[in-house]
C-alpha positions, -999 to +999 in steps of 0.1 A: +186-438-078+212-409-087+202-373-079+220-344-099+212-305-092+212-284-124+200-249-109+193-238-145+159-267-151+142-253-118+143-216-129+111-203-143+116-171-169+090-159-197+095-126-214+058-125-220+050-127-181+075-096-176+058-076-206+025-085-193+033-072-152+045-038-174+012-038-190-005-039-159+012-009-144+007+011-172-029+003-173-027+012-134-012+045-139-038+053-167-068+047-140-087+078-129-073+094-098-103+092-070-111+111-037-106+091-005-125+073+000-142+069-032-175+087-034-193+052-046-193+018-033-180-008-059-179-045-062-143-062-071-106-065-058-078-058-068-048-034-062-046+005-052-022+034-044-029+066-023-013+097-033-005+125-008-011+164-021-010+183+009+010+218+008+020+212+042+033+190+071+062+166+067+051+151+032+043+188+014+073+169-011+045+149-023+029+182-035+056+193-058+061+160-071+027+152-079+013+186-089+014+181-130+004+145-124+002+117-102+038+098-103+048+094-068+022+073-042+027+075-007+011+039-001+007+007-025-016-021-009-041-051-023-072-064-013-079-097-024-115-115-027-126-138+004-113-171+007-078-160-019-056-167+007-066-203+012-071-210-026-107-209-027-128-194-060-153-165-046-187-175-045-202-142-037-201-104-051-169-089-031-164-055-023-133-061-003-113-031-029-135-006-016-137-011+019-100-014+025-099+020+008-124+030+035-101+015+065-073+035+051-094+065+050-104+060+087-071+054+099-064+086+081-091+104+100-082+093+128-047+104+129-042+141+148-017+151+123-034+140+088-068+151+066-087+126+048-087+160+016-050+158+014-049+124+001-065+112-034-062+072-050-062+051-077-070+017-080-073-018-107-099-042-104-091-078-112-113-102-118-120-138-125-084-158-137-066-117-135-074-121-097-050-146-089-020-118-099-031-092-074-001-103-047+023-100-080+009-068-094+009-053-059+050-065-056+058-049-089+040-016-081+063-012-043+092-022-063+088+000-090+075+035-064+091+021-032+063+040-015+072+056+020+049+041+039+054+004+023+091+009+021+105+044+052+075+040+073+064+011+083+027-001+101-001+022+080-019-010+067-018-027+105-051-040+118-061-037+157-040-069+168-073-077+197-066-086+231-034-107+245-012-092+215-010-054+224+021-062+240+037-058+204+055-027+197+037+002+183+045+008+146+063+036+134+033+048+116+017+051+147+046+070+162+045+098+138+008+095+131-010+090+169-046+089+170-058+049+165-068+040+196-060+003+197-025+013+189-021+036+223-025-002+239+010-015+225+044-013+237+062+020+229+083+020+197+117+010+195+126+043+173+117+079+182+101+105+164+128+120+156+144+092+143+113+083+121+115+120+109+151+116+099+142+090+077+109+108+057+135+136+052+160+112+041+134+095+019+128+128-002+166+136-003+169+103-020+140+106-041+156+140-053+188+127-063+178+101-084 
């Protein structure tokens, strides 16, 4: 048998998928902005952004950009339904959306140098067949912001690692941001505070000049 390579017959490309992701991040930024964490409980998953509006501290930025409305997030993340990673169709009601929002709202908390008022979100539910494009839809939505702590700052959506992994290095989220306690158990940070700071204040000199 006689192999040939064409690179062209194993590329995938449909205008209508591209039109659709753009359809999706419209309908995102249309949602209702939220308080953190939402007031209610909710059933579903799908993806969410949290937008910063403090007047002060090293993201006041944020304010002035978001002040007329809420363009720039600070953090894009998913939550997908139990069992999504390994292919499986949910056979139960999830809430998984909602209590990630929660997590994030703890680790906020819990932080010395943040408050849980400065922050509001938005999020998309997607359900049934739509739930299979939350990775995608979450992609799109860092692409398109670049978020600073998806894209400057890196370790805000980390779990607790557990025991026997805490030698890991401390994120840099972490750095800037103590106050989780299972992060005081790993290794120090390879970058300083300092450096971390030089690049949130490099992230809004970019942001300004584009």
């Amino acid at each position: 048998m006689k192999f040939s390579f064409d690179r062209s017959k194993h590329v995938f490309y449909s205008p209508e998928f591209e039109e659709l992701i753009k359809d999706t991040i419209r309908f995102f930024n249309g949602t209702p902005i939220q308080p953190m964490p939402p007031l209610e409980d909710f059933e579903g998953a799908g993806v969410y952004a949290l937008y910063f509006i403090g007047k002060n501290g090293i993201y006041k930025n944020f304010h002035d950009i978001n002040r007329l409305e809420y363009r720039q997030p600070i953090y894009v993340g998913k939550a997908v339904p139990r069992g999504w990673r390994q292919g499986r169709i949910p056979t139960s009601t999830s809430h998984e959306l909602y209590r990630r929002l929660c997590d994030h709202a703890k680790s906020i908390e819990a932080a010395k140098n943040l408050y849980t008022c400065d922050f509001l979100c938005r999020f998309m539910i997607l359900e049934n067949a739509a739930s299979n494009m939350i990775g995608t839809i979450e992609a799109a939505l860092i692409r398109n912001y670049q978020p600073l702590w998806n894209c400057n700052v890196d370790g805000f959506g980390n779990h607790d690692p557990g025991s026997g992994r805490y030698n890991q290095e401390r994120s840099e989220w972490d750095t800037l941001h103590p106050g989780r306690i299972w992060a005081t158990r790993c290794a120090d940070s390879s970058k300083s505070r300092d450096e971390i700071l030089a690049n949130v204040k490099q992230y809004f000199m970019n942001y300004n000049n584009v």
